[in-house]
C-alpha positions in Angstrom: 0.0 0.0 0.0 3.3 2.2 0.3 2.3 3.3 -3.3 -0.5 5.4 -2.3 1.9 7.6 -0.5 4.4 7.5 -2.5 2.1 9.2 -5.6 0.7 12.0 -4.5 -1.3 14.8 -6.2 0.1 18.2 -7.5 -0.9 20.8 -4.8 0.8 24.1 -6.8 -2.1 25.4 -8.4 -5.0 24.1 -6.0 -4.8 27.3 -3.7 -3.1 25.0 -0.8 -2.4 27.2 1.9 1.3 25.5 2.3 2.1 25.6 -1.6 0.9 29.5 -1.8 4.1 31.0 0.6 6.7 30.1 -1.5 5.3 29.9 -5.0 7.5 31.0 -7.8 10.0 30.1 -5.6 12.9 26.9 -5.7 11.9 26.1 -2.4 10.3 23.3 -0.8 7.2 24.0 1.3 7.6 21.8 4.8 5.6 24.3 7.1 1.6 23.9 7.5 0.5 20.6 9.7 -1.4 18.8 6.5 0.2 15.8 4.8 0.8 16.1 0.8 -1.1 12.3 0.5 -4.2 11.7 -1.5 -7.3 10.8 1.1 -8.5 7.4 1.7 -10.6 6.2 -1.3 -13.2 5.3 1.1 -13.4 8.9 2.1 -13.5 10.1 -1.3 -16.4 8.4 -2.2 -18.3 9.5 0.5 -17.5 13.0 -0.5 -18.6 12.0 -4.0 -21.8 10.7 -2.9 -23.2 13.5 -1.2 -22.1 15.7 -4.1 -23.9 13.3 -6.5 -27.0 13.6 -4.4 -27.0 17.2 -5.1 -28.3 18.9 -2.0 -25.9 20.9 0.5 -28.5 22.1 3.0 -28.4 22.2 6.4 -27.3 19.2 8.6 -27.8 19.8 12.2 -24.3 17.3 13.8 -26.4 16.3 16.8 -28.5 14.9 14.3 -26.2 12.8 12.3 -26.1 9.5 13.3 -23.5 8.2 11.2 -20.5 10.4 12.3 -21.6 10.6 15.6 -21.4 6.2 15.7 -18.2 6.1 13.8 -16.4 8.9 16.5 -18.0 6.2 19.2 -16.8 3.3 17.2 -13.2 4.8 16.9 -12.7 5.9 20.3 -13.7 2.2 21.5 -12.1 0.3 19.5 -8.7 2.7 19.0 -8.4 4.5 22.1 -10.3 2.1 25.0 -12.8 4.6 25.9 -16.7 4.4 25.9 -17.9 7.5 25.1 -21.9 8.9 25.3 -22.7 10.4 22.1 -24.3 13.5 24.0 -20.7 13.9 25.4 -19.9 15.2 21.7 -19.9 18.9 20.6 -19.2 19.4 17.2 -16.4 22.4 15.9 -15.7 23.6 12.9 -11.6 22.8 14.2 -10.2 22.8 17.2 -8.8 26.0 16.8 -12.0 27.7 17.5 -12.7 25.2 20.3 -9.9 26.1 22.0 -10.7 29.3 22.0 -14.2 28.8 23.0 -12.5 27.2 25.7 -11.3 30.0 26.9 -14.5 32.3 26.4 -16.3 29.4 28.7 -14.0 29.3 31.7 -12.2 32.3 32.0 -13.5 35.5 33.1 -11.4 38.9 31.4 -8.1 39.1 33.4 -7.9 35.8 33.9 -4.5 33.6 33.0 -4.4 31.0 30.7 -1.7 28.2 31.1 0.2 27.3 27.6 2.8 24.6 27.1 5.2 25.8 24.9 6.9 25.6 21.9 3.8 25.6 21.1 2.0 26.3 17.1 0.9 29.7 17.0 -3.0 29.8 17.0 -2.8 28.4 20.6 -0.2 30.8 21.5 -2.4 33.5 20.4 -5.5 32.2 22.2 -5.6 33.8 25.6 -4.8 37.1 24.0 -7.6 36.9 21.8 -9.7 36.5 24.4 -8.7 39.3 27.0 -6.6 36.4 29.2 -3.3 36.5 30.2 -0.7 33.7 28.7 1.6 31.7 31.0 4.2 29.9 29.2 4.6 26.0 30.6 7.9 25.3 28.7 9.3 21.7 28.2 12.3 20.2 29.4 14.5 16.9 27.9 14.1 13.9 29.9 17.4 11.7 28.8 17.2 8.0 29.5 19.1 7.8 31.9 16.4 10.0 33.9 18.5 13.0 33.9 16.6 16.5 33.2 18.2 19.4 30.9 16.6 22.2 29.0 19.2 21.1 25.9 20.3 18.0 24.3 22.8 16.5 25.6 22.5 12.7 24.0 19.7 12.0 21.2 19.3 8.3 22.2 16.4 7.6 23.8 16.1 11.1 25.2 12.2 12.9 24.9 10.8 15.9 25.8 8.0 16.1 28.7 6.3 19.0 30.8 8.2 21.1 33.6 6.1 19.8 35.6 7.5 22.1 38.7 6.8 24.9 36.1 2.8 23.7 36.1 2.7 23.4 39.8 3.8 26.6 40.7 2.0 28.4 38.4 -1.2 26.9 38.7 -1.4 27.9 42.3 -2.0 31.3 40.7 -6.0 31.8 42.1 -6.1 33.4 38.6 -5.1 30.7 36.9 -8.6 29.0 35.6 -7.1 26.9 32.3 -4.9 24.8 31.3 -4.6 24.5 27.6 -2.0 21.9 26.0 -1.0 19.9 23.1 -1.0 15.4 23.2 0.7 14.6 21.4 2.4 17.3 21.6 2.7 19.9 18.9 6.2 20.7 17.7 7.9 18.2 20.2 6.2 15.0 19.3 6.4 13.4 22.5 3.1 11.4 24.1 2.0 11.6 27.9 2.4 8.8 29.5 0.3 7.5 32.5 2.1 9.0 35.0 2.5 12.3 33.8 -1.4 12.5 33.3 -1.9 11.6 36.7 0.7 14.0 37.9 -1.2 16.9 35.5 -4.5 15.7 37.4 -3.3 16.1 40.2 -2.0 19.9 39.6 -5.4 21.1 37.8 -7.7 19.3 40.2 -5.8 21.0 43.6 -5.8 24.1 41.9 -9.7 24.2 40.3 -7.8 24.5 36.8 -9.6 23.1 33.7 -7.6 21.2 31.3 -8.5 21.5 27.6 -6.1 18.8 26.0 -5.6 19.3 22.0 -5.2 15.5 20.8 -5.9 16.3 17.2 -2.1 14.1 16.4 -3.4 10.9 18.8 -4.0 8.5 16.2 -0.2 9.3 14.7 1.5 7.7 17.4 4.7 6.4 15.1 6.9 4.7 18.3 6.4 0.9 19.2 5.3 0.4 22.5 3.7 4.2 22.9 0.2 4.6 23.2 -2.2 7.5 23.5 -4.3 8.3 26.4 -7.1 10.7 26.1 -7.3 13.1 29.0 -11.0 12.5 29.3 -11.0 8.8 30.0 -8.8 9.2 33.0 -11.1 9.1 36.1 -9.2 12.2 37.4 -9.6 14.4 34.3 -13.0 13.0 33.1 -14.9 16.2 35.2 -12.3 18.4 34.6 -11.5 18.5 31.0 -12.3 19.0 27.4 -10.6 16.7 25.0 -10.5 18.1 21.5 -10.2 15.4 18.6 -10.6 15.6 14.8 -10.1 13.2 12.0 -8.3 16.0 9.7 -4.8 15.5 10.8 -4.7 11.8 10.3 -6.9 11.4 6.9 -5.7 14.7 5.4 -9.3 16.6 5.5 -8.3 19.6 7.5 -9.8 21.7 4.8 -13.3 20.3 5.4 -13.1 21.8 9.0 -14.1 19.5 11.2 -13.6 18.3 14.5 -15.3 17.5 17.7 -15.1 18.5 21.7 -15.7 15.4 24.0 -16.8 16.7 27.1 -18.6 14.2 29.9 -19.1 16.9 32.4 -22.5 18.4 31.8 -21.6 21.6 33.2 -18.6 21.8 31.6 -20.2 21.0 28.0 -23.1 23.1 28.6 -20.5 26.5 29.1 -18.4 25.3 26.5 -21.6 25.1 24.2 -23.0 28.3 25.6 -19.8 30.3 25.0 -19.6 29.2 21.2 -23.4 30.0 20.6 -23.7 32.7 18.0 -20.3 33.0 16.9 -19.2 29.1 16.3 -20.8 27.5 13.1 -21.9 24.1 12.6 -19.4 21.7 11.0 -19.9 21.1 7.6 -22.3 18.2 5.3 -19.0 17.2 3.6 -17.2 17.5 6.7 -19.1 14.9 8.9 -19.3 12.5 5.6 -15.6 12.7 5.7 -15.6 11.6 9.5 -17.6 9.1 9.2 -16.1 7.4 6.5 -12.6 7.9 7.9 -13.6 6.2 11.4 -15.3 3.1 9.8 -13.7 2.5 6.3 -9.8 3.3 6.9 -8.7 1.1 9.4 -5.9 -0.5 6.6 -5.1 3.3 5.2 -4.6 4.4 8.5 -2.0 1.5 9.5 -0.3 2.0 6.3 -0.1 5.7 6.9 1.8 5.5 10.1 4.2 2.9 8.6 5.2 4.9 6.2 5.4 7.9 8.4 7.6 6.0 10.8 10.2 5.2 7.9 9.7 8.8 7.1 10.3 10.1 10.6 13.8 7.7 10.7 14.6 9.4 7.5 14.4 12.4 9.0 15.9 11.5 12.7 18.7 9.7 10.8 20.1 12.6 8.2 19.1 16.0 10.8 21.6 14.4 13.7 24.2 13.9 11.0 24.1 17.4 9.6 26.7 20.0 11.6 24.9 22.2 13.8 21.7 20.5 13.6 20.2 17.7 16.4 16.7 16.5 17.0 14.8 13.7 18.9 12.8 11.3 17.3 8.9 11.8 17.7 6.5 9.2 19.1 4.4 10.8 17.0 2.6 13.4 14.5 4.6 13.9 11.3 6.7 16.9 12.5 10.2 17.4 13.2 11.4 19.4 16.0 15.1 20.7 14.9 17.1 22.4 17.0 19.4 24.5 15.0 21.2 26.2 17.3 25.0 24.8 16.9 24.5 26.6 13.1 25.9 29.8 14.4 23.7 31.8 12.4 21.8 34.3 13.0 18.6 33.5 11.7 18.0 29.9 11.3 14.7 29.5 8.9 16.5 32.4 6.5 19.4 29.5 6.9 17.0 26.7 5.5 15.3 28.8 2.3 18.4 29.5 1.4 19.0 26.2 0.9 15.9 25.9 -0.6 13.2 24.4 2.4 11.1 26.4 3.5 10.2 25.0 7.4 7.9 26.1 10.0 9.6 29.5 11.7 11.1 28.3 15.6 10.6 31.9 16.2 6.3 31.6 15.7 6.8 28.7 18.5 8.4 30.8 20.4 12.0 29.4 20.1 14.3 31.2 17.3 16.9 28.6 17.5 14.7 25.5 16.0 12.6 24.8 13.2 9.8 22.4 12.3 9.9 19.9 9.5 6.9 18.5 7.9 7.5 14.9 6.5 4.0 13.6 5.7 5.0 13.8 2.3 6.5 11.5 -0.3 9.7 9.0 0.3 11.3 11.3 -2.6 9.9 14.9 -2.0 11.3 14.1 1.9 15.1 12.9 0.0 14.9 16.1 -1.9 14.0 18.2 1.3 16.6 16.6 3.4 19.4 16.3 0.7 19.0 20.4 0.1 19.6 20.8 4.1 23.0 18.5 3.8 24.0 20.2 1.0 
């Protein structure tokens, strides 16, 4: 099935969002979070079918059946969690939700707690809504246990939450959110067990909401790693918003279309209050999309992180052999976190176009030294991309 990634369409003249920065340009777009693969056939034809039909009114998401079963199926079956369907709110992305998040639980003045690096609609989130952004930065966790803020070996090292960072902060009274990325967004790294608990534990002491953004869960790449929603803990189920989508992993992020799981009625019922007016309902293609993605593509979706796991070695491999430039392998999306801080340059992503890549900016994350490679592309657009950056 490697053949279905390996050909994929021409994006240069479809308007595509990542092909548009640099066109006219030798350089290779590696920047927006959407993979250059052709959907799931499966998907396609759903698409097709309601376009055959040839109506595009109004579909209220509460009332569709089909997407709201398949997100049920899905989470049972991939994640281990039984979910009630009236648990589900429905978002145009989770961009917005996590902004709604915001408008639900905080009051103006309020702080909002971030992990960082972080992508930069979530950075700009408690701005946007009058709050006041605390950064939660990361640290390495080497495998011997030991705990630096740089890389010291790239074996078996990850990055994790300061946690002493999260405790002290959230003991702020004004602190009323916590808003992060898992898998993590740049990084790449998954929570485990522990660390969940340990995040309970800080929100739940504190009265802090967690809104976990787990739009990269079902692109866990490393053996033995496995994703935990924050909502089926027991500790986090009445204290959190999970956000989920199926546009990351089946490449339908321009359908816009994902989905709040939120068990606590109280909670759901702000978070749906706070988006009334303002948040529109997901779209008729959209929810055919998701539907056909969480009960069609179980064999795509293996495939897909097969290949991205060879792609992700790729990248691990040639990055750590290239002077001035070290990363850690991700459990999981398809991004690259490169630290690019033994170039010696001044400006590190003016470094990369001029070689002819054009990355993710560090500096829109937040850290100027690094930069983020997107590798859910072809076996040889991801050669060409990495043999301009040795070059």
């Amino acid at each position: 099935m490697s053949t279905l990634f390996d050909n994929t369409p021409p994006r240069k003249d479809t308007f595509s969002f990542k092909w548009q920065k640099y066109k006219g340009k030798d350089v290779i777009p590696a920047w927006v979070a959407d993979t250059e693969f052709r959907c799931a056939q499966p998907i396609l034809d759903a698409i097709s079918g309601y376009v055959e039909h040839g109506n595009m009114g109004y579909i209220l998401p509460a009332h569709h059946e089909g997407a709201i079963q398949a997100v049920v199926r899905w989470l049972r079956d991939k994640h281990h969690w039984d979910i009630q369907p009236e648990w589900l709110v429905w978002t145009p992305g989770v961009v917005p939700a996590f902004n709604v998040a915001c408008k639900a639980y905080c009051e103006p003045g309020d702080k909002v707690l971030i992990q960082t690096p972080n992508y930069p609609p979530l950075l700009a989130a408690p701005k946007l809504n009058g709050l006041e952004r605390v950064d939660i930065g990361t640290v390495i966790q080497h495998a011997n246990g030991d705990i630096s803020e740089t890389i010291n070996d790239v074996e078996g090292a990850r990055y994790t939450l300061d946690f002493d960072a999260l405790e002290r902060e959230a003991a702020d009274p004004r602190c009323k959110l916590f808003i992060l990325c898992n898998p993590m967004n740049p990084v790449g790294s998954v929570l485990s067990k522990e660390e969940l608990a340990r995040i309970a534990d800080i929100c739940n002491a504190n009265n802090v909401k967690l809104c976990s953004d787990e739009i990269h869960c079902d692109l866990i790449l490393e053996d033995g790693k496995q994703h935990i929603p924050a909502g089926r803990e027991a500790m986090l189920a009445e204290n959190s918003v999970t956000l989920m989508a199926a546009s990351k992993t089946f490449n339908v992020a321009g359908l816009g279309t994902s989905f709040a799981i939120i068990p606590n009625r109280q909670l759901r019922q702000a978070f749906t209050n706070a988006a009334a007016g303002i948040v529109p309902w997901v779209t008729v293609l959209g929810l055919a999309a998701t539907e056909a993605a969480f009960t069609q593509c179980d064999d795509w979706h293996q495939a897909q992180r097969e290949y991205l796991r060879e792609n992700r070695d790729m990248v691990f491999n040639t990055i750590n052999n290239i002077d001035g430039l070290r990363m850690l392998k991700a459990d999981a999306t398809f991004l690259a976190w490169v630290d690019a801080s033994g170039l010696g340059v001044e400006n590190v992503q003016l470094w990369a176009e001029e070689k002819g890549v054009g990355p993710s900016p560090g500096i829109d994350f937040h850290k100027a030294d690094h930069f983020r490679i997107n590798f859910g592309c072809s076996k040889a657009m991801l050669q060409d991309i990495l043999q301009r950056l040795a070059s």
